[in-house]
C-alpha distance (Angstrom), angle and dihedral (degrees) to the residues before:
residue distance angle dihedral
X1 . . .
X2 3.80 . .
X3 4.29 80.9 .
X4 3.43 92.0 54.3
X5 4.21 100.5 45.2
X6 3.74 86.2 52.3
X7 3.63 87.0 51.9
X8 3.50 92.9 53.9
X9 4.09 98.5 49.4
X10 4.23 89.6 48.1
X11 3.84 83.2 51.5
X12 3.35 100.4 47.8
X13 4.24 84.9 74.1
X14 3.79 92.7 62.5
X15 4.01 89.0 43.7
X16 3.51 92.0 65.0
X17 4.06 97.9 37.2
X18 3.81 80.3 59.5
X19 4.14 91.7 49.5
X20 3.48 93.8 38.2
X21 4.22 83.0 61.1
X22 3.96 87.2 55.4
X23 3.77 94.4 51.1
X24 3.76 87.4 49.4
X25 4.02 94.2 50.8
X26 3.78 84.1 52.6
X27 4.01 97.2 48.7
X28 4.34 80.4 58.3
X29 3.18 93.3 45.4
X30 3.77 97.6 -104.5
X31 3.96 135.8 160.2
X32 4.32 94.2 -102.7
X33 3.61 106.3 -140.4
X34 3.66 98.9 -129.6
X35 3.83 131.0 39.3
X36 3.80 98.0 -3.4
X37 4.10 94.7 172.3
X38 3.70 85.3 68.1
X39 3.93 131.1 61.3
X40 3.13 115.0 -111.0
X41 3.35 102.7 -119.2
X42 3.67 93.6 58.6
X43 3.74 86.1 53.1
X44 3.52 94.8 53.7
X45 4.26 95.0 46.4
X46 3.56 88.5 45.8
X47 3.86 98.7 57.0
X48 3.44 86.7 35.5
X49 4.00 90.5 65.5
X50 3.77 87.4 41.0
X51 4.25 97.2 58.6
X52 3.58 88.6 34.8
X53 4.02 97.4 52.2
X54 4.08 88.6 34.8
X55 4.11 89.6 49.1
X56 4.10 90.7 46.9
X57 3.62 93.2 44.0
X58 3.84 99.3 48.3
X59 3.47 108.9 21.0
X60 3.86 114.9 35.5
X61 3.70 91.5 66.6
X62 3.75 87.3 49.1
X63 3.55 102.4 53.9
X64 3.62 116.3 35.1
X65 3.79 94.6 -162.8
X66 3.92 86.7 69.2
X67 3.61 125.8 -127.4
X68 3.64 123.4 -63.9
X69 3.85 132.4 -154.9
């Protein structure tokens, strides 16, 4: 389990290279490719809140030295 939260946190980098793509097609004026009834931004902050509250809940206890980006 530890192997797996600390998984998740060095993933969470590409995650938001892939978003940060989407809120670019949008700032051109582009079809995103995920999610396109929402802005992007309000995409991005509410995934954000998601991997953050799923990382504290599941991994902090788990691994004592805490989760790095």
């Amino acid at each position: 389990m530890k192997y797996f939260c600390r998984k998740i946190s060095a993933m969470r980098g590409v995650l938001f290279q892939a978003l940060q793509k989407n809120v670019d097609l949008i700032a051109r004026g582009e079809q995103p490719s995920v999610y396109s009834e929402e802005s992007a931004q309000e995409y991005l902050d509410n995934l954000s809140q998601h991997y953050a509250l799923f990382i504290s809940e599941n991994c902090a206890r788990l691994d004592p030295r805490g989760i790095t980006p």
